[in-house]
N, C-alpha and C positions, 0 to 999 in steps of 0.2 A: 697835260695828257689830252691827244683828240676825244670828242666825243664819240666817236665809233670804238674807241677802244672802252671807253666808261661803259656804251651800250655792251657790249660782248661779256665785261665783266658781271652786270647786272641781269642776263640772261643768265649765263652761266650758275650764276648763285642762285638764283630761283629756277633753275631747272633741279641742283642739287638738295634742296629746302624740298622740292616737291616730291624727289624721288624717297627722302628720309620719312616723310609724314606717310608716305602712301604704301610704304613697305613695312615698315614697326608700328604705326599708331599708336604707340608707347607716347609720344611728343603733344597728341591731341588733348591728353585732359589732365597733366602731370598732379592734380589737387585731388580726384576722388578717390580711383582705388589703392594709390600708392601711401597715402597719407591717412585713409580709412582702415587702412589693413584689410579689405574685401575687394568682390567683386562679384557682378550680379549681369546675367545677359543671354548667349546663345551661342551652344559652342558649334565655332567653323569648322574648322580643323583641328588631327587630333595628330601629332608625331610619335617618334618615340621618346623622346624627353621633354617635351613641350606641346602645346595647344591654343590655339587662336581664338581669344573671346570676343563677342560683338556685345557693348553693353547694351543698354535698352535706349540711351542715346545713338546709337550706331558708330561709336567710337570702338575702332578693334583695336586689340591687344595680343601681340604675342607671347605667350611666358611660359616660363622653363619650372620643373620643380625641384622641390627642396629634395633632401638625402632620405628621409624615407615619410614621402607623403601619404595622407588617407584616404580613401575613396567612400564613395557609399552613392545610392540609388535609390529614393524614397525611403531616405534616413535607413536604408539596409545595407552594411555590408558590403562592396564591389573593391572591382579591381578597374585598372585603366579602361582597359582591353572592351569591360562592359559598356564606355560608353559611347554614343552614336553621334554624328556632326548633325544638330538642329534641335539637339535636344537643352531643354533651360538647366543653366548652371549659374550654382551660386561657391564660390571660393574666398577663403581664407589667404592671405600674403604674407609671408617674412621675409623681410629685405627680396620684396622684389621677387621674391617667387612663392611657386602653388605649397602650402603644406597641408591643405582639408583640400575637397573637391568633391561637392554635393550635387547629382544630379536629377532629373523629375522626371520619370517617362512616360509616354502619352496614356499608359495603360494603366495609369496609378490611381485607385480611388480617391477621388476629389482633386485632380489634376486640375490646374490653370491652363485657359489657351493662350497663345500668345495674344499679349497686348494687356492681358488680366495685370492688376496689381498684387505684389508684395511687398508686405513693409518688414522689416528686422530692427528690432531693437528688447528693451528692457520693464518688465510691467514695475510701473512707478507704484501703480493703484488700484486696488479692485472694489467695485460698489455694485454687486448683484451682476448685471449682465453687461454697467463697464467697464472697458479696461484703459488706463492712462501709459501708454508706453512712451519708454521715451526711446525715439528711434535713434539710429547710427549719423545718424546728420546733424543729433543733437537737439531735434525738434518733439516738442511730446502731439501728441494727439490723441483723440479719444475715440476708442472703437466699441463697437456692441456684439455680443454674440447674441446667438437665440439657442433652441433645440436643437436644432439641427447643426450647429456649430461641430465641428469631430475634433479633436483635443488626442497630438499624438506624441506619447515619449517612448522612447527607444525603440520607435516600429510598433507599440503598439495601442489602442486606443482606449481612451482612462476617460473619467467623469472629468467636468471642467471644475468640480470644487476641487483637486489635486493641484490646482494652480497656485502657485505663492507671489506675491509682492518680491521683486527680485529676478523671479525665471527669466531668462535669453529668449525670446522665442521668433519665430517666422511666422507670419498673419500672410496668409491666401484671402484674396476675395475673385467673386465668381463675378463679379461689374465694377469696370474700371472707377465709375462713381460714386459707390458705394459705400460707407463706414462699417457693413456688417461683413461678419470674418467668415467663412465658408470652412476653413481649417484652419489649426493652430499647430507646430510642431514645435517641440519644447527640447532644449537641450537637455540633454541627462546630467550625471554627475557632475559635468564641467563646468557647471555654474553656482554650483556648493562649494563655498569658500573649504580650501583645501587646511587651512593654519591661519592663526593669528600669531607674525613672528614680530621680534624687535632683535636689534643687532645694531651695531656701530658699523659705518660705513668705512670699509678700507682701500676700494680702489673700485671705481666705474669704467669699463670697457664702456666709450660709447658707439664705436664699429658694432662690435657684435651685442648689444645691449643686455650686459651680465654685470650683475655687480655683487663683488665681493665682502662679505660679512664677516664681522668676528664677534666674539662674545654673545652668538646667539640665542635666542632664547623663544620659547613653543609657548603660547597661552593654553593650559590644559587642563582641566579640573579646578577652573577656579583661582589659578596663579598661574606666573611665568616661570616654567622650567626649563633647563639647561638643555642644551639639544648641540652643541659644536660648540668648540673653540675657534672654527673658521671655515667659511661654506659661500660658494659661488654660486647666485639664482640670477634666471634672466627675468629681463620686464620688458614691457612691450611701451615702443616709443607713445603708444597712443593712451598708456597709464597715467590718471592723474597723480601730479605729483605736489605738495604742499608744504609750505612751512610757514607756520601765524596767520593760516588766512590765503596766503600770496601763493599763484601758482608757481612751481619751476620748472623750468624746462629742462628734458633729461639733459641737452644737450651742458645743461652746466651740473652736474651733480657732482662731477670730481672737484669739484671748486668745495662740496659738502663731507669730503673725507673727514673722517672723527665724529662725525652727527650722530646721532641714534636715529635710528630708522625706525618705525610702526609701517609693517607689512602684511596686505592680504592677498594670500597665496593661492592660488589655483591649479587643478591639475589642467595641464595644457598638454594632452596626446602623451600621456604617461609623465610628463615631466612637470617640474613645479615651475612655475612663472608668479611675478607680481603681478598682481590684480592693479591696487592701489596703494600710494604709499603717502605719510608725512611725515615731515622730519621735525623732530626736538628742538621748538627753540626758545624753552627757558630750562625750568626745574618741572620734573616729574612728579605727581603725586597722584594716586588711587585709588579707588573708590569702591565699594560696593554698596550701592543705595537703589531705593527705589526713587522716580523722578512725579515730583508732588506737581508739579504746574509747568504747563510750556509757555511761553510768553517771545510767539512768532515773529511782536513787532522787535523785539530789543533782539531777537535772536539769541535767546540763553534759555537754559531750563533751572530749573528747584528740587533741591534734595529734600527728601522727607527726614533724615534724620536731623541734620545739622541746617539744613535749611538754606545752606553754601549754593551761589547761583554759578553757575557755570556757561560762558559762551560758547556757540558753536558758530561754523560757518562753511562754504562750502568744500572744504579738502576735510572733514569729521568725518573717521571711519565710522560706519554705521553695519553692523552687522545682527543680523534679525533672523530665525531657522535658517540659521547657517547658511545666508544670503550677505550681501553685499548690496543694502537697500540703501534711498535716499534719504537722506535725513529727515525729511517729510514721512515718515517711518514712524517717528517718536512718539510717542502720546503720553499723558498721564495715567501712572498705575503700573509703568512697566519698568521692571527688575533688574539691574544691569548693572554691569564690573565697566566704571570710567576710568580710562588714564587723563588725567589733567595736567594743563601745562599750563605754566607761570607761576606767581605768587599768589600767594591766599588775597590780598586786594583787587583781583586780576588774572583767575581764571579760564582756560577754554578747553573746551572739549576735543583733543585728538582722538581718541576712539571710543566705543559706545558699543558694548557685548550687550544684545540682550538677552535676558533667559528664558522670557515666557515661550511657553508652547500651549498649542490647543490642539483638538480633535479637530476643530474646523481650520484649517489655513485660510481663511477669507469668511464675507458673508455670505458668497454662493453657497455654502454649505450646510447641510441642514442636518448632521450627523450625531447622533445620540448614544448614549450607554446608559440601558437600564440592567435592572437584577433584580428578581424577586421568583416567587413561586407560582410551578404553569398550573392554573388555576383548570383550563380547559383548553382542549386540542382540537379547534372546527379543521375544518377542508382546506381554508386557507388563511385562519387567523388562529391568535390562539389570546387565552385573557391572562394576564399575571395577576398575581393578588399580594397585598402588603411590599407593593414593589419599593425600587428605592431609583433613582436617576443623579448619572452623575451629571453636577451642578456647578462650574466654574472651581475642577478639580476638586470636589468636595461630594459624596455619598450625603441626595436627600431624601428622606424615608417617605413613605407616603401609607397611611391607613385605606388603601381603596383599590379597584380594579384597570388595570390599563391593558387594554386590547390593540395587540399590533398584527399586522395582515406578511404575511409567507407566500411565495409561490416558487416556480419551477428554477430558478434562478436563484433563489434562495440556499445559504450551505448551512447545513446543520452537522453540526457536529458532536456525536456522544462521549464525552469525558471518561465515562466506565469503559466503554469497550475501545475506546482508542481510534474512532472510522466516524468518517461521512456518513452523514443518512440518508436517505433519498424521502421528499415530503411523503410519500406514500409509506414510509415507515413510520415517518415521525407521525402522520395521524393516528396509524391503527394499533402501533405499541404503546405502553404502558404507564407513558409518560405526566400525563392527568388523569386522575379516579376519582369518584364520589369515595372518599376515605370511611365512609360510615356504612355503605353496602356492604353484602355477604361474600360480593366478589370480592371485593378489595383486602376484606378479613379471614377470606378463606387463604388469598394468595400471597397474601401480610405485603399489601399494598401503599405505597402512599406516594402524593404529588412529589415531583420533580422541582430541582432548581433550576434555573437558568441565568447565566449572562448573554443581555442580547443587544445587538448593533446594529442601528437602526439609521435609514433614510427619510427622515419623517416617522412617520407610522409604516412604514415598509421594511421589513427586515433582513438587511444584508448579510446578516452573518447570527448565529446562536451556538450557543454552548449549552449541552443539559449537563447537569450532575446530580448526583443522588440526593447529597449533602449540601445545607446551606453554608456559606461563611460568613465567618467575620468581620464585618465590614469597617466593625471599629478597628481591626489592626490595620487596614488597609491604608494606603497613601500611594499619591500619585507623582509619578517622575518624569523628566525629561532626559535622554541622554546619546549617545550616539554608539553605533559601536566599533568597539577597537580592533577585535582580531575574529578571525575566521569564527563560525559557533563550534563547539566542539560533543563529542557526543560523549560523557565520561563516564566513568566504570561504576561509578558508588552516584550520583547522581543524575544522570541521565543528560540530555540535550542541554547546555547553558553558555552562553554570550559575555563575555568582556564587554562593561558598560564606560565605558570615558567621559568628560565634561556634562557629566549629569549635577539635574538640580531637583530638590526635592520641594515638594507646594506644602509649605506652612500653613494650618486653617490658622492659626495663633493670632502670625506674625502677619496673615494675608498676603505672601509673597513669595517667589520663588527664593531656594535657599542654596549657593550651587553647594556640592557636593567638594571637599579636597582631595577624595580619592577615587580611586577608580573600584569597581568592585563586578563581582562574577553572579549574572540573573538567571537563574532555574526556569526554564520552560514546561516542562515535563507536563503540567497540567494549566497550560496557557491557551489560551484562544489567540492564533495572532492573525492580526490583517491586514492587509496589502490591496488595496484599488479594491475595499469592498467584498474581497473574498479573502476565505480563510487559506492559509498556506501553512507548511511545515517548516519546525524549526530549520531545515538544510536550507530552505531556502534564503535564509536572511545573508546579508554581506556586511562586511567591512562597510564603515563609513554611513551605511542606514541609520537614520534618525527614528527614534522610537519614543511614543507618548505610551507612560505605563501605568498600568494598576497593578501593585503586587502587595503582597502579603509579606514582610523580610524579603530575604531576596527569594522568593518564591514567586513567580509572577502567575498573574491571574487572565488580564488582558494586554496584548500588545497590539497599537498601530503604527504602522511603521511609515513615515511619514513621507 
């Protein structure tokens, strides 16, 4: 062949190479957002079925969306139509196209300018004011909040002690160089493990990443219950997948047809998805113990009952308030339903339910529940007397006076009369009396009870009632709820409680429950981000740390 015809051809193909890269941009970075499942940048153009991203490397992207995607605008709500060309967009991908599409408009309290950092990923670890995420790249790092940190879920803005080990979140900083967060946005439900399933593996689509089960089974209450004879869930190529140890790659799991599968599930935009999964690969065996010793070098932990060592490694489900936490999660003291796999010489840990719950999710938190009697009602404090404080689920009494401070922000709430009070109430009614005065005798007076909830020495929330109770009947639970609250004829407001566990002082450990059972609100204090709310307002799937009486409950937080 002449060389004039080799040149013509070698123009030719790099004119056509240049016109492919410089029309789709699709070709420029085939490894981040296609393989990450995101994408992060500024959006160009907006079509009718598609839209042009420029990431923050200035690699653009045309793409099309999925059959019914979600929008939203400063974590609120939208439609396409809301958004603007220049404005920062952060998107979700399935096979290749948009199914979330998060947008940030300049007018959003604690906006980023362009060129600002954001980082997304997963908080590994919380210690006061750090936070160890491990980002979507795979990389951890360590960030700081201060005060002025703003902490936002579902749109709206919450104390940073509402944060769990586990949460999804998005980190804003206001200086590209910076390690301190300016704002934090937390994913909602979507990052609350939806089910703990197991099922036998009967066919893997790996086109559409669905794979098909049978002999399924729900971890609920304490055991594995029946839930299908045969059921189709998808998983997301970027799920870890394990067996012994060893990662697998979806792309071979129909090679795994007949395995038993250990899956944690998530609600993905209404639908269930695999989180993460391991597969079965010897004999199953059980557990419920508490874990006496971690022993990091050998990578195994110690049963207190039996003393049985069991390995973990890194494909061990680890679930912790109903997260999907790293195995660096574990500690000594904590109460959990093991599946083990192999022989009794030869041990390892597939998954890891723990039970414990606290009032605090972290040590950012400084949140108390005391009870006892209001001694006296100043302006902005008030003293209890013969109080009791709960103590590592446990009522400790105390012979003496404790003074906690109220203000405008403060909810009180009267037991008797069923209403909010307003502090200008709660000072000047009848709530603390000298019991030995003429007045008190004339008007057959006497001091009030209270439970109160407490930031420190600051009081977010209180309950009066007339009457003391019995704190020896009392005990404290962990549980979730199952179905809508309902408001019933002979009983009044009460909730369907599921995978609850009750705190043994005995046994010193959480104990789960085997059934499910129905909690009586009626004379409950509950709370939610620090303020008192009503029974209607609780949901499906809310996690609740309680104090009750039987099923009478006293105090609910909902966590």
């Amino acid at each position: 062949m002449k060389k004039h015809s080799l040149d013509k051809i070698f123009v030719s193909t790099m004119v056509v190479l240049s016109i492919l890269f410089s029309t789709t941009g699709v070709f420029a970075d085939l490894t981040t957002p296609y393989r990450q499942g995101f994408i992060e940048g500024f959006l160009m153009e907006i079509g009718e079925n598609e839209v042009s991203i420029e990431e923050y490397d200035g690699t653009l992207h045309t793409l099309s969306f999925d059959k019914n995607p979600l929008f939203a605008i400063d974590t609120l709500n939208a439609s396409l139509k809301d958004f603007k060309a220049g404005m920062e967009v952060y998107a979700t991908l399935k096979n290749r196209n948009i199914s979330y599409m998060e947008g940030f408009s300049t007018a959003a309290p604690g906006y980023i300018p362009e060129g600002s950092k954001i980082r997304t990923g997963t908080i590994k670890a919380i210690d006061r004011n750090q936070l160890i995420i491990k980002l979507d790249t795979g990389k951890e790092e360590t960030y700081f909040t201060t005060p002025a940190t703003i902490l936002l879920k579902d749109g709206k803005r919450v104390s940073l002690n509402t944060l769990y080990v586990g949460d999804r979140v998005k980190l804003y900083f206001d200086e590209i160089n910076t390690m301190m967060v300016s704002r934090i946005a937390v994913q909602g439900k979507s990052i609350q493990v939806k089910g703990l399933y197991k099922g036998k593996i009967a066919a893997a689509d790996v086109i559409d990443e669905d794979l098909t089960l049978t002999d399924l089974k729900l971890f609920r209450n304490g055991q594995w219950e029946n839930v299908s004879s045969a059921k189709t869930i998808s998983y997301s190529g970027d799920s870890p997948i394990y067996i012994g140890g060893q990662e697998v790659s979806p792309s071979k799991l129909k090679y795994y047809v007949g395995n038993t599968a250990y899956m944690v599930v998530k609600d993905f935009f209404s639908s269930d998805r695999v989180e993460a999964m391991v597969l079965k690969n010897q004999y199953e065996t059980n557990y419920t113990d508490t874990i006496e010793e971690m022993n990091w070098y050998a990578q195994s932990f110690e049963l207190a009952t039996n003393h049985r060592n069991l390995t973990f490694n890194d494909g061990t489900i680890v679930i912790k308030n109903g997260r999907l936490v790293d195995i660096y999660a574990l500690g000594p003291g904590m109460d959990a339903f093991i599946v083990g796999d192999g022989r009794i010489d030869g041990m390892a840990a597939n998954v890891v339910y723990i039970y414990n719950e606290d009032m605090n999710n972290s040590n950012i938190g400084q949140d108390y529940l005391y009870e006892g009697r209001i001694d006296v009602v100043f302006r902005d404090s008030i003293i209890l007397r013969d109080f009791a404080l709960l103590n590592k689920h446990e009522w400790e009494g105390f012979d003496d006076t404790k003074e906690l401070y109220y203000d405008e922000d403060t909810m009180i709430y009267d037991l008797e009369e069923g209403k909010i009070k307003t502090p200008e109430e709660f000072y000047f009614e009848d709530y603390a009396v000298d019991e030995d005065s003429d007045y008190a005798d004339d008007y057959d007076l006497e001091d009030w009870y209270a439970y109160v909830y407490t930031d420190g020495d600051r009081i977010n929330a209180i309950m009066v009632q007339k009457n003391r109770d019995s704190l020896l009947r009392q005990r404290v639970t962990n549980g979730v709820i199952g179905a809508v609250p309902e408001n019933h004829q002979w009983t009044g407001w009460r909730v369907n409680i599921i995978n609850a566990s009750d705190w043994s002082p005995r046994n010193g450990q959480w104990m789960a429950r085997k059934d499910a059972f129905n909690l009586i609100l009626e004379e409950a204090m509950i709370i939610k981000d620090g303020k008192i709310i009503q029974a209607d307002e609780l949901k499906p799937n809310d996690r609740l740390y309680i104090v009750r009486d039987g099923l009478e409950a006293k105090v609910v937080i909902v966590k």
